[in-house]
N, C-alpha and C positions, 0 to 999 in steps of 0.2 A: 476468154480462156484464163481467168484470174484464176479458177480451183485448178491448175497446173503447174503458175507458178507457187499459190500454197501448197500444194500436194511435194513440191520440188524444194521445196523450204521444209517442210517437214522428214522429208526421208535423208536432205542434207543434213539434217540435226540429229536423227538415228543416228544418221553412220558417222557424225561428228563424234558424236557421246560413244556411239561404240568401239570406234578407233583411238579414242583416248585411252578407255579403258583395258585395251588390247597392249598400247602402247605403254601406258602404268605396270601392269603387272610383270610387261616383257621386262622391262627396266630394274622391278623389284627385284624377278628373279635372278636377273644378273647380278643387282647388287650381294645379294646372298647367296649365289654358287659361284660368281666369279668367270663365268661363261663365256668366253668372247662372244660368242657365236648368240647368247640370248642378247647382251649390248646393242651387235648388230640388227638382230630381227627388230626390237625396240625403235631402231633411230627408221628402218626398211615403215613400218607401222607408224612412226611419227611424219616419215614425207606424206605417205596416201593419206593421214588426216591433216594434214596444213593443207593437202589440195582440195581438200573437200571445203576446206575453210575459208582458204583463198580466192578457190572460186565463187564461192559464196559473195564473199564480199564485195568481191568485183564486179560482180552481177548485181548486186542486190542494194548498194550501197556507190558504188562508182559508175553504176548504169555502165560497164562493159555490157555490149552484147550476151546473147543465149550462147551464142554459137562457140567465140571469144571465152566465155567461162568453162564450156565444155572442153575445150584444148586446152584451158589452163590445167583443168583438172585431171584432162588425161594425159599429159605431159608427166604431170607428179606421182600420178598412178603408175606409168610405166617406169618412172625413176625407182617410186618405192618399192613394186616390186619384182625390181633387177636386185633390189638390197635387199631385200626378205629370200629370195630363190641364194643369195652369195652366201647370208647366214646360212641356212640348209647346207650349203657346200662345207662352210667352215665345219662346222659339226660334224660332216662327213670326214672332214681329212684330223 
């Protein structure tokens, strides 16, 4: 089952590359309107990509487990987005 951990290594790297990106631009916009609330979606978008990263690493690189990686990562997914739904709030009030 080697083409699923490349296939699992590739889509980590999507959603690396695209969470970065997500997380750059939140950051931008903050810097230039001043936002709280874009700051916060920013840092909510930087946890879900360091878990992407993290878990990667662990797995791939520290030979943690499959399974071990997968909690890591959905550990930081559920952290980041309890901070990306807080932003949305902040904006709201």
């Amino acid at each position: 089952m080697i083409w699923v951990e490349t296939a699992i290594v590739v889509v980590k790297t999507v959603i690396l590359l695209l969470g970065s990106g997500i997380t750059y631009i939140a950051f931008r916009a903050y810097r230039n309107t001043g936002t709280p609330s874009l700051r916060v979606l920013g840092i909510g978008f930087g946890v879900i990509t360091f878990g992407v990263l993290l878990a990667g690493i662990a797995h791939q690189i520290l030979s943690v487990s499959l399974e071990m990686g997968i909690l890591i990562n959905s550990i930081l997914l559920a952290i980041g987005l309890a901070i990306v739904l807080y932003s949305l709030y902040l904006e709201r009030g």
